[in-house]
C-alpha positions as CSV (number, residue, x, y, z in Angstrom):
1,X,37.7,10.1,4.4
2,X,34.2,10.8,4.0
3,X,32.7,12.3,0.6
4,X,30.7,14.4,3.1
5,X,33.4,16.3,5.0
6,X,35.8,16.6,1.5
7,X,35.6,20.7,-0.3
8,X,33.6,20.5,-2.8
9,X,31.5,17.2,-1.8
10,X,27.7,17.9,-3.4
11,X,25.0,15.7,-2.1
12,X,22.9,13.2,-4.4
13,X,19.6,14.6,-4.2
14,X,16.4,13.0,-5.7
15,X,12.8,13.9,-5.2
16,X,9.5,12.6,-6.4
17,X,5.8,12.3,-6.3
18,X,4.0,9.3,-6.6
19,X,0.2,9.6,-7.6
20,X,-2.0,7.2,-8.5
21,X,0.5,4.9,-10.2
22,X,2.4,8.1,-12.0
23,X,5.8,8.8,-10.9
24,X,6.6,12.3,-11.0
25,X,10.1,14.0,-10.8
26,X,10.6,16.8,-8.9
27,X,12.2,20.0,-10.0
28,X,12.3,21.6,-6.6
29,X,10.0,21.8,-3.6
30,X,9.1,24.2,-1.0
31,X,6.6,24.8,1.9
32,X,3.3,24.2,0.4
33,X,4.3,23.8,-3.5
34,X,6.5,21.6,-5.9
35,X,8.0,22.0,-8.9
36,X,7.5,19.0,-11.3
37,X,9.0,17.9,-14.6
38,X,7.4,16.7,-17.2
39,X,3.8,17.4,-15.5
40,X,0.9,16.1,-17.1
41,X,-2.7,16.8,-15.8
42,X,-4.7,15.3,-12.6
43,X,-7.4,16.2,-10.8
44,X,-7.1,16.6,-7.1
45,X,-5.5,13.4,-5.0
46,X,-3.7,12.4,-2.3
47,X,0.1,11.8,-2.9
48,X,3.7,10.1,-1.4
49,X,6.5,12.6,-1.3
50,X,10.1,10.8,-1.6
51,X,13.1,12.7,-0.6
52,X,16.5,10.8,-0.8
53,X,20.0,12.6,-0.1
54,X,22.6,10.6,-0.2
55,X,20.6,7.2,-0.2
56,X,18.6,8.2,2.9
57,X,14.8,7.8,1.9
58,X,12.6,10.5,3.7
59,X,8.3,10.0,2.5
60,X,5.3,11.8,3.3
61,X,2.0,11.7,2.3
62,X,0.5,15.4,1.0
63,X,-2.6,16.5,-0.6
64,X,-2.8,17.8,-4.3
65,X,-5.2,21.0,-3.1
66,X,-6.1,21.9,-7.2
67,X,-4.2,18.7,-8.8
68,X,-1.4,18.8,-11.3
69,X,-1.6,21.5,-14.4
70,X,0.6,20.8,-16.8
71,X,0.8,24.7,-17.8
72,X,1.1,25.6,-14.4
73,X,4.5,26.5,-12.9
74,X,3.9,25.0,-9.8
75,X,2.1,22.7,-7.8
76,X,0.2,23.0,-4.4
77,X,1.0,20.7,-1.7
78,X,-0.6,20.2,1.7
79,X,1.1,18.2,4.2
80,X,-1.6,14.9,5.1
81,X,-2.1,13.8,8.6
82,X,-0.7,10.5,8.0
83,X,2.2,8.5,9.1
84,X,5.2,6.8,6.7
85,X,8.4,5.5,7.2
86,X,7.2,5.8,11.7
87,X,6.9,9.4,11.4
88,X,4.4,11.6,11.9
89,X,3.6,13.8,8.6
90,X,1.2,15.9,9.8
């Protein structure tokens, strides 16, 4: 039987953001912001969004509109224009 379809199956779930060589994890996400842990500073970039449940790998590039601060409880996202993984992001 499929883990899916059993009561109480809970999907693996991991998220992160990749910029400029760090490797974020992410707390939780939302239309136009994440959540990080461990956040350190960085100025404004361009980032890669992963999403994988259950082993299938979703990316998306997305802009960071004020960067990372560490202090901050969240961070702003903007969806780029580009395309990974033969899908359109924006």
């Amino acid at each position: 039987m499929d883990p899916r379809h059993t009561p109480g199956y809970s999907a693996e779930v991991r998220m992160s953001l990749a910029v400029n060589g760090h490797v974020f994890s992410i707390a939780a996400m939302s239309p136009g912001r994440v959540v990080l842990r461990d956040a350190i500073d960085h100025p404004p970039a361009e980032g890669e969004i992963t999403l994988s449940i259950d082993g299938v790998r979703q990316q998306w590039r997305v802009h960071l509109i004020d960067g990372i601060v560490a202090r901050r409880e969240y961070t702003p996202i903007r969806r780029a224009s580009s395309e990974i993984n033969g899908q359109s992001a924006g």
